[in-house]
PDB file of N, CA, C and O in Angstrom:
ATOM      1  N   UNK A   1     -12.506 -21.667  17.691  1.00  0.00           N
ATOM      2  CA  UNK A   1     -11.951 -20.330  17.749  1.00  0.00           C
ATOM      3  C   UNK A   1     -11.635 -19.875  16.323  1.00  0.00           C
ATOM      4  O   UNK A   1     -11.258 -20.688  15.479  1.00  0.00           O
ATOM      5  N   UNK A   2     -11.769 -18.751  16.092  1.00  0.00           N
ATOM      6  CA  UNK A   2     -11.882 -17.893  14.637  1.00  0.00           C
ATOM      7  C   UNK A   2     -10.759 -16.980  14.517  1.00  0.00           C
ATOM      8  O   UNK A   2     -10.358 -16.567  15.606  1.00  0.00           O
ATOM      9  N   UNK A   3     -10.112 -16.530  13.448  1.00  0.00           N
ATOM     10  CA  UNK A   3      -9.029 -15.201  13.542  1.00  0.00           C
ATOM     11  C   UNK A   3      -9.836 -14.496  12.712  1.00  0.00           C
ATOM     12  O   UNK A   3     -10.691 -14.726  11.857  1.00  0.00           O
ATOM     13  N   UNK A   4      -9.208 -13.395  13.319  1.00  0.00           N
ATOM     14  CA  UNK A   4      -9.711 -12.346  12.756  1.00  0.00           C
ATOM     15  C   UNK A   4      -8.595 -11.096  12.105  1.00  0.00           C
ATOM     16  O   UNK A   4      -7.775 -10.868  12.995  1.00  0.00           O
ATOM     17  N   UNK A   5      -8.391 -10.488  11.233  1.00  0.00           N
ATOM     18  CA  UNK A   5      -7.475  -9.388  10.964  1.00  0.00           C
ATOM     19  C   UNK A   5      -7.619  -8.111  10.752  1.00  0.00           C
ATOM     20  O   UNK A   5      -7.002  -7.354  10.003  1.00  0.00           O
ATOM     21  N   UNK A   6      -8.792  -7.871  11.729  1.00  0.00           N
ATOM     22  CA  UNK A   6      -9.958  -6.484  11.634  1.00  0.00           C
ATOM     23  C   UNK A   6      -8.398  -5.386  11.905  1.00  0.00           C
ATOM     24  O   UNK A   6      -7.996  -4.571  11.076  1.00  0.00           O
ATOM     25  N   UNK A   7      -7.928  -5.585  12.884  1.00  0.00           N
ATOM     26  CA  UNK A   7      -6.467  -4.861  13.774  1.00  0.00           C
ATOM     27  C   UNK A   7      -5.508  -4.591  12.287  1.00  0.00           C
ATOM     28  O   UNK A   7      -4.837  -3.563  12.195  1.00  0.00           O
ATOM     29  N   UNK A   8      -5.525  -5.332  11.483  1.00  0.00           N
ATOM     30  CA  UNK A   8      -4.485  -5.383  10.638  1.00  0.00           C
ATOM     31  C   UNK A   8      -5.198  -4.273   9.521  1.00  0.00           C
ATOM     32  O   UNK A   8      -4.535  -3.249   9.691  1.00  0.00           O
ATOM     33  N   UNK A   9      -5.677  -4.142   9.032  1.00  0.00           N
ATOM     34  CA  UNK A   9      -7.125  -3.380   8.226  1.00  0.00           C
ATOM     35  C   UNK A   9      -6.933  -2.130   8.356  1.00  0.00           C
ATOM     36  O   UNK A   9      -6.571  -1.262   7.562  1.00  0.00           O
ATOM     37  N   UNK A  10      -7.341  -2.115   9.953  1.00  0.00           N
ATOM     38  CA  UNK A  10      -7.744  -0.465  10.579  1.00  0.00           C
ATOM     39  C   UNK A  10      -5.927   0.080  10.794  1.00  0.00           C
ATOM     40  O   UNK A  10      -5.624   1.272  10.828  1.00  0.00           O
ATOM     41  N   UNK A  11      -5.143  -0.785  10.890  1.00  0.00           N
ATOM     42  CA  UNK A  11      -3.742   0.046  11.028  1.00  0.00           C
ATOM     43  C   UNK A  11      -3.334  -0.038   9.594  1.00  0.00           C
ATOM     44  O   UNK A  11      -2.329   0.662   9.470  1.00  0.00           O
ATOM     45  N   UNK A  12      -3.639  -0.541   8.546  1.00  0.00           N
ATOM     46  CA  UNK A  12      -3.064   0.126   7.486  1.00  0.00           C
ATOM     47  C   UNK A  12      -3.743   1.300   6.832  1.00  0.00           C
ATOM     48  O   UNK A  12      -3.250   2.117   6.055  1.00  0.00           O
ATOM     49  N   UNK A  13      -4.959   1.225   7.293  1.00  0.00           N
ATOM     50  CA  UNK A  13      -5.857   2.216   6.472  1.00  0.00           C
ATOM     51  C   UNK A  13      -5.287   3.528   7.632  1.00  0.00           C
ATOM     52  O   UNK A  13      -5.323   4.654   7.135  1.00  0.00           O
ATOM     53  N   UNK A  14      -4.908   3.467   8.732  1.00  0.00           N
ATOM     54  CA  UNK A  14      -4.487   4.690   9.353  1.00  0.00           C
ATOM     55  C   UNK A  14      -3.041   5.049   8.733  1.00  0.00           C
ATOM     56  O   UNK A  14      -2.770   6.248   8.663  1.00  0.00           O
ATOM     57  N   UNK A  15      -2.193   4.217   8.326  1.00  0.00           N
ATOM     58  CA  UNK A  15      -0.804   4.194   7.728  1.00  0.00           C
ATOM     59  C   UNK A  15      -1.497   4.830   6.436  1.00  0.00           C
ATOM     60  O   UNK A  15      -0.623   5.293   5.703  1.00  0.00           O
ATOM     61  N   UNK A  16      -2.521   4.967   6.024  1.00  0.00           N
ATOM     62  CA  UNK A  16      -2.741   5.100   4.525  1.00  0.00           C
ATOM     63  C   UNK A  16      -1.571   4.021   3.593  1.00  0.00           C
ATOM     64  O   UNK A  16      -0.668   4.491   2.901  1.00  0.00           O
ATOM     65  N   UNK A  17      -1.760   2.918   3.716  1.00  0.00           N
ATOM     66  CA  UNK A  17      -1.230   1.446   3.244  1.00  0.00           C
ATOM     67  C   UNK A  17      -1.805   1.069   1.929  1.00  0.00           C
ATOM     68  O   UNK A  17      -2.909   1.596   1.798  1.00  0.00           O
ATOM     69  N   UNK A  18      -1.607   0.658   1.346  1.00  0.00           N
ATOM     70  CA  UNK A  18      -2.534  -0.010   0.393  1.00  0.00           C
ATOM     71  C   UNK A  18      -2.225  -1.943   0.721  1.00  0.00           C
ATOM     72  O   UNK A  18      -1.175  -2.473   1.082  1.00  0.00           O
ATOM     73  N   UNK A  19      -3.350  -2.487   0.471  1.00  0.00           N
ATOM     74  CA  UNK A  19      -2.707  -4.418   0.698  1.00  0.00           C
ATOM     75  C   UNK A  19      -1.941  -4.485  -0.179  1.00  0.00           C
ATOM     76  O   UNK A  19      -0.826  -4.861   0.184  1.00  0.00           O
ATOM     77  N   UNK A  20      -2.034  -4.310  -1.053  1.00  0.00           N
ATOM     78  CA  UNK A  20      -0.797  -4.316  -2.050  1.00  0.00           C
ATOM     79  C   UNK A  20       0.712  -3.637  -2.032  1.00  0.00           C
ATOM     80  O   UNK A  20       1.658  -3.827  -2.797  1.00  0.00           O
ATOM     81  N   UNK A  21       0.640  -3.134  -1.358  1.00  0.00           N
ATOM     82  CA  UNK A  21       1.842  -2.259  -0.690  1.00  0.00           C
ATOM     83  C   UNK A  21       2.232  -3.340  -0.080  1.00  0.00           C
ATOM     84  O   UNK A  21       3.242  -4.003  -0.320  1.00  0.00           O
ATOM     85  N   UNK A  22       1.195  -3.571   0.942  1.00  0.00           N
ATOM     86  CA  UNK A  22       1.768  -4.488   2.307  1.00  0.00           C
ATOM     87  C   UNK A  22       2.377  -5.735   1.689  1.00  0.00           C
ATOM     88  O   UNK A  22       3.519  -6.104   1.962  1.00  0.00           O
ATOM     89  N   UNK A  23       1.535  -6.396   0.810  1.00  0.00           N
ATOM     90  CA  UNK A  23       1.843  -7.297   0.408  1.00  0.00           C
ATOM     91  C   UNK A  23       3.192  -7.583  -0.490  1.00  0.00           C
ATOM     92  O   UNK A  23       3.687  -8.687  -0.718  1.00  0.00           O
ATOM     93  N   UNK A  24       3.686  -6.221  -0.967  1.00  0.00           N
ATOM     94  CA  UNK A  24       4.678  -6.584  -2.157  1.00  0.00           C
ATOM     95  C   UNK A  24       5.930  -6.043  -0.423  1.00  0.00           C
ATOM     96  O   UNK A  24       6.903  -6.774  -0.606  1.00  0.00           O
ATOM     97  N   UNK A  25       6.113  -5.526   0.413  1.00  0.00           N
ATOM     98  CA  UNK A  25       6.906  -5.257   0.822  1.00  0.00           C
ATOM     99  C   UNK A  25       6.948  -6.578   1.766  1.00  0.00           C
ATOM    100  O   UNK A  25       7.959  -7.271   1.663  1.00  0.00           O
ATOM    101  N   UNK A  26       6.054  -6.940   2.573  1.00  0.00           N
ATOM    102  CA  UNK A  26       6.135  -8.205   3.291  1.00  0.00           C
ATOM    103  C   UNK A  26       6.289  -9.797   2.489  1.00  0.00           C
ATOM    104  O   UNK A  26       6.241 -10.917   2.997  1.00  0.00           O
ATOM    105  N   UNK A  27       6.480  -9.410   1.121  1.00  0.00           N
ATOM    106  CA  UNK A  27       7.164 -11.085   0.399  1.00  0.00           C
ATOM    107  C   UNK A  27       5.824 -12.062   0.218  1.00  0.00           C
ATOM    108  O   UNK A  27       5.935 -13.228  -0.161  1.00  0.00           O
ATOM    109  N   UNK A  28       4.640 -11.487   0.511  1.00  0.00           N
ATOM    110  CA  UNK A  28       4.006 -12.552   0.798  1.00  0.00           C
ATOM    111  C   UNK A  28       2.805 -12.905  -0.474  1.00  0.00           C
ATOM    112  O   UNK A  28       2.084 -12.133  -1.106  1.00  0.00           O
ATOM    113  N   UNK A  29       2.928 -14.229  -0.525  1.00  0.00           N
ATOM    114  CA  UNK A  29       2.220 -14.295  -1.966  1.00  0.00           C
ATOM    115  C   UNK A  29       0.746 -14.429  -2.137  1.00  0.00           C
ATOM    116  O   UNK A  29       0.089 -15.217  -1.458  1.00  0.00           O
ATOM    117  N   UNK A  30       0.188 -13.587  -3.127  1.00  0.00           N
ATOM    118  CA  UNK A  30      -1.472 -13.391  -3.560  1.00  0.00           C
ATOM    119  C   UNK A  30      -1.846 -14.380  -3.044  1.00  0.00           C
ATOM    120  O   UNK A  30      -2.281 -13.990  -1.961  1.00  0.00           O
ATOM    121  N   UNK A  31      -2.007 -15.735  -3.113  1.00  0.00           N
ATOM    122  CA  UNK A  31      -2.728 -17.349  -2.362  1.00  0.00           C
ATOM    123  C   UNK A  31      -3.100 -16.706  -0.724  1.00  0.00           C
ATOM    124  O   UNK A  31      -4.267 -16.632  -0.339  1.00  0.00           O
ATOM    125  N   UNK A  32      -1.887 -16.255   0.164  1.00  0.00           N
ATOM    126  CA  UNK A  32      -1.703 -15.925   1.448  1.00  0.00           C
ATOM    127  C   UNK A  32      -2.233 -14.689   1.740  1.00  0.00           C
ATOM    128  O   UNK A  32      -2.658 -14.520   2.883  1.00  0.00           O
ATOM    129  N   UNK A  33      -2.294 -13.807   0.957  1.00  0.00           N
ATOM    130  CA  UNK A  33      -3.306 -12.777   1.386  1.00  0.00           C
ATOM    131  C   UNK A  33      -4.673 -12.890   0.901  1.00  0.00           C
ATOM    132  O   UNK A  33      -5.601 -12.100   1.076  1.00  0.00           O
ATOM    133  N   UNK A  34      -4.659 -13.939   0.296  1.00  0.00           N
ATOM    134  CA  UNK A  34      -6.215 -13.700   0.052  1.00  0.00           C
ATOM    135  C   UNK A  34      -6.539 -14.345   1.755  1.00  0.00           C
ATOM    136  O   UNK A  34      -7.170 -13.666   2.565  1.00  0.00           O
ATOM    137  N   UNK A  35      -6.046 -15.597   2.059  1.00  0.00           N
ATOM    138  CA  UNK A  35      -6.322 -16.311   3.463  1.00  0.00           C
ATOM    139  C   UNK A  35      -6.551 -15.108   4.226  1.00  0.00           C
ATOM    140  O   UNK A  35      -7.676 -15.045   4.722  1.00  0.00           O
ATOM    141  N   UNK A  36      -5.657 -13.982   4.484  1.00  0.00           N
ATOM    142  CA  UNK A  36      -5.413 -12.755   5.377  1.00  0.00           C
ATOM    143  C   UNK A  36      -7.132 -12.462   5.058  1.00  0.00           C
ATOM    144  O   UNK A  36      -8.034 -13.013   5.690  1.00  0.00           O
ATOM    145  N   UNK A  37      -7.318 -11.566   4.044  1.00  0.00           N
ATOM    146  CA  UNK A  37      -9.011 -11.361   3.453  1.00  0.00           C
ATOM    147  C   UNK A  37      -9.874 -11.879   3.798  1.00  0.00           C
ATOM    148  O   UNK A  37     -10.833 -11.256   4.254  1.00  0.00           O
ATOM    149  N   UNK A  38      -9.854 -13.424   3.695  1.00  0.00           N
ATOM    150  CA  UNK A  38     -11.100 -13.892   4.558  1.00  0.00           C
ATOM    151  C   UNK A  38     -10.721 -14.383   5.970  1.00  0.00           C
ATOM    152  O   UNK A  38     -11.457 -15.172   6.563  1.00  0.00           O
ATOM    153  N   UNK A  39     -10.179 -14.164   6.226  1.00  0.00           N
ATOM    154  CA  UNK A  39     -10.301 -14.435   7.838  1.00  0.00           C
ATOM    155  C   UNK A  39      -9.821 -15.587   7.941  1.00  0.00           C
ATOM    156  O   UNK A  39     -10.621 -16.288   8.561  1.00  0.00           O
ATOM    157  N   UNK A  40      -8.951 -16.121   7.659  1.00  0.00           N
ATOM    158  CA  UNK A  40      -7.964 -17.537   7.791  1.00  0.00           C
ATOM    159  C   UNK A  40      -7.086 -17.831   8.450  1.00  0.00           C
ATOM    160  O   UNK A  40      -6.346 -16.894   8.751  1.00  0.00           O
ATOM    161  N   UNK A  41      -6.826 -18.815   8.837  1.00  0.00           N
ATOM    162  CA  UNK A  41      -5.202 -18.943   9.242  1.00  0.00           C
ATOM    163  C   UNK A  41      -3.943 -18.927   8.458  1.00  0.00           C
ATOM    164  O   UNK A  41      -3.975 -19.386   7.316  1.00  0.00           O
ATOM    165  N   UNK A  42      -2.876 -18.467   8.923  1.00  0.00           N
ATOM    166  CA  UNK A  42      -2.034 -18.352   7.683  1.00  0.00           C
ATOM    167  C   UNK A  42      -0.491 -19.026   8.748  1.00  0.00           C
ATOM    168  O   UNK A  42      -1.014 -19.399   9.798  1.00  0.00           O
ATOM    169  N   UNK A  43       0.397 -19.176   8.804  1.00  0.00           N
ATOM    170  CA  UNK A  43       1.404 -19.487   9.327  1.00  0.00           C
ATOM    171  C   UNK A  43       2.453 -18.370  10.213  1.00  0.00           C
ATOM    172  O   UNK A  43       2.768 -17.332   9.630  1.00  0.00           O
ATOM    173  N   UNK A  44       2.914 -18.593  11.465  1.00  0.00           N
ATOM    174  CA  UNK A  44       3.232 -17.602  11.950  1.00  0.00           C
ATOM    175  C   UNK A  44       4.530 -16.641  11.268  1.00  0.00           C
ATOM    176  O   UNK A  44       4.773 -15.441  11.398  1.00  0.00           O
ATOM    177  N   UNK A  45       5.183 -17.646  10.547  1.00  0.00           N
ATOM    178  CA  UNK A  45       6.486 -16.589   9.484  1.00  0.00           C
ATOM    179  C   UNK A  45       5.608 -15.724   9.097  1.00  0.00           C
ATOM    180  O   UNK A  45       5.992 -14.603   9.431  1.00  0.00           O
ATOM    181  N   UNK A  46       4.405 -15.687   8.440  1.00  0.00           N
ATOM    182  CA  UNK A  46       3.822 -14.620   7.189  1.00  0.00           C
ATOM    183  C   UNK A  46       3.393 -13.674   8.471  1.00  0.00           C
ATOM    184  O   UNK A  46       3.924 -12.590   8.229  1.00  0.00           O
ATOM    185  N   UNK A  47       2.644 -13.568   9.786  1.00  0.00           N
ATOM    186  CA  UNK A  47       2.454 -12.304  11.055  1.00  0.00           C
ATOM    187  C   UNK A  47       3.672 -11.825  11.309  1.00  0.00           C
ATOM    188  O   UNK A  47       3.610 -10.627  11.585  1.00  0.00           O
ATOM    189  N   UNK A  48       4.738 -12.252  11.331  1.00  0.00           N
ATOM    190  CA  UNK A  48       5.825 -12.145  11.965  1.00  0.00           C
ATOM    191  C   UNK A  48       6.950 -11.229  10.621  1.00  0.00           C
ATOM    192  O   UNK A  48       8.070 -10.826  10.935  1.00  0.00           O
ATOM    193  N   UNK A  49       6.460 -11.072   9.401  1.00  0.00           N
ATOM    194  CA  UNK A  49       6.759 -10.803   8.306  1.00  0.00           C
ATOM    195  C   UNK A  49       6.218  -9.697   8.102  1.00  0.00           C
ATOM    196  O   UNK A  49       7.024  -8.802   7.847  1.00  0.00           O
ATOM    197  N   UNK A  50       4.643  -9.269   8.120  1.00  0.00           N
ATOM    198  CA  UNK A  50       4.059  -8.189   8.005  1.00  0.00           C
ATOM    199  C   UNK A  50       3.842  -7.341   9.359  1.00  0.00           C
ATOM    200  O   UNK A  50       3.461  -6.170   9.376  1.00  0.00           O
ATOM    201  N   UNK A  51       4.248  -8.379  10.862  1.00  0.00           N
ATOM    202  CA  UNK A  51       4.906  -7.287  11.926  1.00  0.00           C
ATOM    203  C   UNK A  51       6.121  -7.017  11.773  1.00  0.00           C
ATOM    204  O   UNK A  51       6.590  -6.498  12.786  1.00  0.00           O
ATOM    205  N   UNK A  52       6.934  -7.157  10.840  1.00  0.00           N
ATOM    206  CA  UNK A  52       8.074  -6.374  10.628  1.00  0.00           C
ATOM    207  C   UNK A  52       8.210  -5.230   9.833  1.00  0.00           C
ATOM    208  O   UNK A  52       9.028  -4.321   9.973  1.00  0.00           O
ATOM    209  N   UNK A  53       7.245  -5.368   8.899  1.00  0.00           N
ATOM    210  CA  UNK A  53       7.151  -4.410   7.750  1.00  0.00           C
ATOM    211  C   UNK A  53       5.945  -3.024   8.607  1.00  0.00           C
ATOM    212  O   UNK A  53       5.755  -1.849   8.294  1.00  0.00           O
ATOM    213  N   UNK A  54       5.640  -3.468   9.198  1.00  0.00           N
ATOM    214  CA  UNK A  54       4.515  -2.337   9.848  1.00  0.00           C
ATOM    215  C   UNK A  54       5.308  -1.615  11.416  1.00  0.00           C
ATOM    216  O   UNK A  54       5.192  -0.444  11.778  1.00  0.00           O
ATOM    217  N   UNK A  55       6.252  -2.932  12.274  1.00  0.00           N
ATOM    218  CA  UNK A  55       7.216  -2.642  12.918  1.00  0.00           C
ATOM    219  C   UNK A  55       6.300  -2.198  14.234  1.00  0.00           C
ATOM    220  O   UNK A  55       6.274  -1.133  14.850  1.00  0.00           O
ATOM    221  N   UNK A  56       5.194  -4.042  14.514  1.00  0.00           N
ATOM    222  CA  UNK A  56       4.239  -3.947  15.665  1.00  0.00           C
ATOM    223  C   UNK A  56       4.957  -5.036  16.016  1.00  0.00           C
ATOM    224  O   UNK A  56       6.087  -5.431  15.727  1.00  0.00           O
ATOM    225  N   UNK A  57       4.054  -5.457  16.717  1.00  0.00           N
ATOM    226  CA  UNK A  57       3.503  -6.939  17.338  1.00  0.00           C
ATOM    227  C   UNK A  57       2.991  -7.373  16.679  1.00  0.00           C
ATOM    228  O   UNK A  57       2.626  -6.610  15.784  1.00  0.00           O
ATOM    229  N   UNK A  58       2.504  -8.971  16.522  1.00  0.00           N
ATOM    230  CA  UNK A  58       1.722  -9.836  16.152  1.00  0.00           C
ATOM    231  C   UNK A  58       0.092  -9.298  16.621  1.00  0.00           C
ATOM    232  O   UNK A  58      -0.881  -8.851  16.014  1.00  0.00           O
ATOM    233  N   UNK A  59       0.357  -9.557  17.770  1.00  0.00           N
ATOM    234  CA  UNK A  59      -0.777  -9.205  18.855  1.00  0.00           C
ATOM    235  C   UNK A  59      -1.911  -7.686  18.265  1.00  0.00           C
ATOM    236  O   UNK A  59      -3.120  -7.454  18.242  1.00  0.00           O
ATOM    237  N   UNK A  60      -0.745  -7.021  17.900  1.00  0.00           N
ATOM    238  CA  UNK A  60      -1.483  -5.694  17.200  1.00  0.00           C
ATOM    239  C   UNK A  60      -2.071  -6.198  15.755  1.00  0.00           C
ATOM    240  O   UNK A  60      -2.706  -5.226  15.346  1.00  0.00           O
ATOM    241  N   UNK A  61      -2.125  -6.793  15.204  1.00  0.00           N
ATOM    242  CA  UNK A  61      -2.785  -7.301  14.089  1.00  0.00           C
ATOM    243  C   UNK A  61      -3.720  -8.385  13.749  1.00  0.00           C
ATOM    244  O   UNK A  61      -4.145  -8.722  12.644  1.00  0.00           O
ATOM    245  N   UNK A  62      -3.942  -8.843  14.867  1.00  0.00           N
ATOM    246  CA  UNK A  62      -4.463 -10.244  14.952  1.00  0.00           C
ATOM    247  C   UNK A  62      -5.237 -10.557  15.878  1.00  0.00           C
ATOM    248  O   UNK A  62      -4.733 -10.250  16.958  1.00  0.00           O
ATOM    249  N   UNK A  63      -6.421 -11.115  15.997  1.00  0.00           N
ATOM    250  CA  UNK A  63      -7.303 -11.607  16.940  1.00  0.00           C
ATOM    251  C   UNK A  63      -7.828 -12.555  16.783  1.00  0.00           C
ATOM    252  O   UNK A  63      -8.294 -12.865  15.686  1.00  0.00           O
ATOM    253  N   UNK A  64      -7.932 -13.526  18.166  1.00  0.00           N
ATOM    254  CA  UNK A  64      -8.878 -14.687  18.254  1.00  0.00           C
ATOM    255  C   UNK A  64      -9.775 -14.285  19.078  1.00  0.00           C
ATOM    256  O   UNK A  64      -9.725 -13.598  20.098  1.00  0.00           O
ATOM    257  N   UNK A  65     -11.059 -15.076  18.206  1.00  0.00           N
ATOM    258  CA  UNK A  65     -12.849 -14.881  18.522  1.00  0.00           C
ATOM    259  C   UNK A  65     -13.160 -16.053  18.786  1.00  0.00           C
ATOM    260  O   UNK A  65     -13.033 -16.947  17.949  1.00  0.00           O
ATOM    261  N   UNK A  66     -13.742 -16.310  20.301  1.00  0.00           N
ATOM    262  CA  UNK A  66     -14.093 -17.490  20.655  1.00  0.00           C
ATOM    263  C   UNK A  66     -15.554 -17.668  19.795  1.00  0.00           C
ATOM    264  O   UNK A  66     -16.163 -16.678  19.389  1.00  0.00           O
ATOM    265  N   UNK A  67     -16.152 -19.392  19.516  1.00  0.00           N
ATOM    266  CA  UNK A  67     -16.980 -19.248  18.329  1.00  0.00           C
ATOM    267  C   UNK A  67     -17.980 -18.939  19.245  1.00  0.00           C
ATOM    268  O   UNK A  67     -18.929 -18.907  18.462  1.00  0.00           O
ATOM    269  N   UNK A  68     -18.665 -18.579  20.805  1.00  0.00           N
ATOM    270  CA  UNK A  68     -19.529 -18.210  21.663  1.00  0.00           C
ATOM    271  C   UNK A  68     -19.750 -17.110  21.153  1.00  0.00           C
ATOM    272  O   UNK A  68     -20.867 -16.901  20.679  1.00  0.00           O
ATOM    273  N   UNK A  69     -18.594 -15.959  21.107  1.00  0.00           N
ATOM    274  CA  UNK A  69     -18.698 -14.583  21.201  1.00  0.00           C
ATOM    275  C   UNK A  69     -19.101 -14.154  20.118  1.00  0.00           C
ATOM    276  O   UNK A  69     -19.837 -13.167  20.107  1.00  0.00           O
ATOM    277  N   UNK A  70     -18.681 -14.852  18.818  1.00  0.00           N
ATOM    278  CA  UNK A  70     -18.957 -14.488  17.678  1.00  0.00           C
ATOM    279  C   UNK A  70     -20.817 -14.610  17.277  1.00  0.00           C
ATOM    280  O   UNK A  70     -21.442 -13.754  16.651  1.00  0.00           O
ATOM    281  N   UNK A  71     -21.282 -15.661  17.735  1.00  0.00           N
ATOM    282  CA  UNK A  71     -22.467 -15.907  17.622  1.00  0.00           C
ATOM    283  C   UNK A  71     -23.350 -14.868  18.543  1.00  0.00           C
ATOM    284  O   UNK A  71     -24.505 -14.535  18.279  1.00  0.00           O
ATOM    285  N   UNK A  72     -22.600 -14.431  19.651  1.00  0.00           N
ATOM    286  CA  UNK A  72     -23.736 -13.423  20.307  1.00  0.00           C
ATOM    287  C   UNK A  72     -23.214 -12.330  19.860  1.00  0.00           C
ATOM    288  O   UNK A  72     -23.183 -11.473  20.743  1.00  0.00           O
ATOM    289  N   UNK A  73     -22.764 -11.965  18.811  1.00  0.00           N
ATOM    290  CA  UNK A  73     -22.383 -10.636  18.445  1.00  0.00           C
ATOM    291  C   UNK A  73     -23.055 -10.769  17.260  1.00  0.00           C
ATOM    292  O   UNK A  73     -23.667  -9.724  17.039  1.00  0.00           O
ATOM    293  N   UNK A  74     -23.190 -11.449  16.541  1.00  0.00           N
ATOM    294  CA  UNK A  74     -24.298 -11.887  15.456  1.00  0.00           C
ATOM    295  C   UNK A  74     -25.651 -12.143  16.144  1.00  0.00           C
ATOM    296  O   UNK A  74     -26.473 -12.539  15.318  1.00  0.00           O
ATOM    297  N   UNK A  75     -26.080 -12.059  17.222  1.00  0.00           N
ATOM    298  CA  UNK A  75     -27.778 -11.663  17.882  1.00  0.00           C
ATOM    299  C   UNK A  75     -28.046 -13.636  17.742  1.00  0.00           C
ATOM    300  O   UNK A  75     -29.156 -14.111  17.506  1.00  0.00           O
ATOM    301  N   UNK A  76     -26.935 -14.391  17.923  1.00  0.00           N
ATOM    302  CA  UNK A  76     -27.755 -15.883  18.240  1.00  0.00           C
ATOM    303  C   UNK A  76     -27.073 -16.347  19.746  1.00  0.00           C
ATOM    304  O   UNK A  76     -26.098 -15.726  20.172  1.00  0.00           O
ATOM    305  N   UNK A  77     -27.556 -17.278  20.374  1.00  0.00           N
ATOM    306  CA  UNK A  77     -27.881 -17.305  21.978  1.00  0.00           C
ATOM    307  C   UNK A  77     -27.703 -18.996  21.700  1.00  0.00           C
ATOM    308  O   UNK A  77     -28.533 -19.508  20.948  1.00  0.00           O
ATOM    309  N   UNK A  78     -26.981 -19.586  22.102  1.00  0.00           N
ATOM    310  CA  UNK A  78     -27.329 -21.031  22.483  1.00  0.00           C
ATOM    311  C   UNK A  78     -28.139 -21.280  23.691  1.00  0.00           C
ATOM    312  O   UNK A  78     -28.429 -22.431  24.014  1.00  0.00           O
TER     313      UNK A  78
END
């Protein structure tokens, strides 16, 4: 299973956010957002940190991609 932070992206760019915004108001350090950037895992304090600063859910920022779905959304078929 994969995360994804596509949710997190599309609601700051509607906030007109900058990551750097997000990042200097949610405490969280350059190493940890880069993880956020590529699609990483990061620890639940740091979701729970930038759902406070945005003032969602976790759930609204975050997704798991089973590795099935991901591959047939990329056009491969086991």
């Amino acid at each position: 299973m994969e995360v994804s932070y596509k949710k997190l992206w599309v609601m700051l760019a509607n906030r007109e956010m900058s990551k750097a915004e997000l990042r200097k108001l949610a405490g969280i350090s350059p190493a940890t957002f880069t993880k956020l950037r590529r699609n990483q895992e990061v620890s639940l304090s740091v979701l729970l940190k930038i759902a406070d600063v945005l003032d969602c859910d976790a759930g609204d920022i975050i997704s798991f991609i089973k590795e099935n779905k991901r591959e047939e959304c990329n056009g491969y078929k086991e």
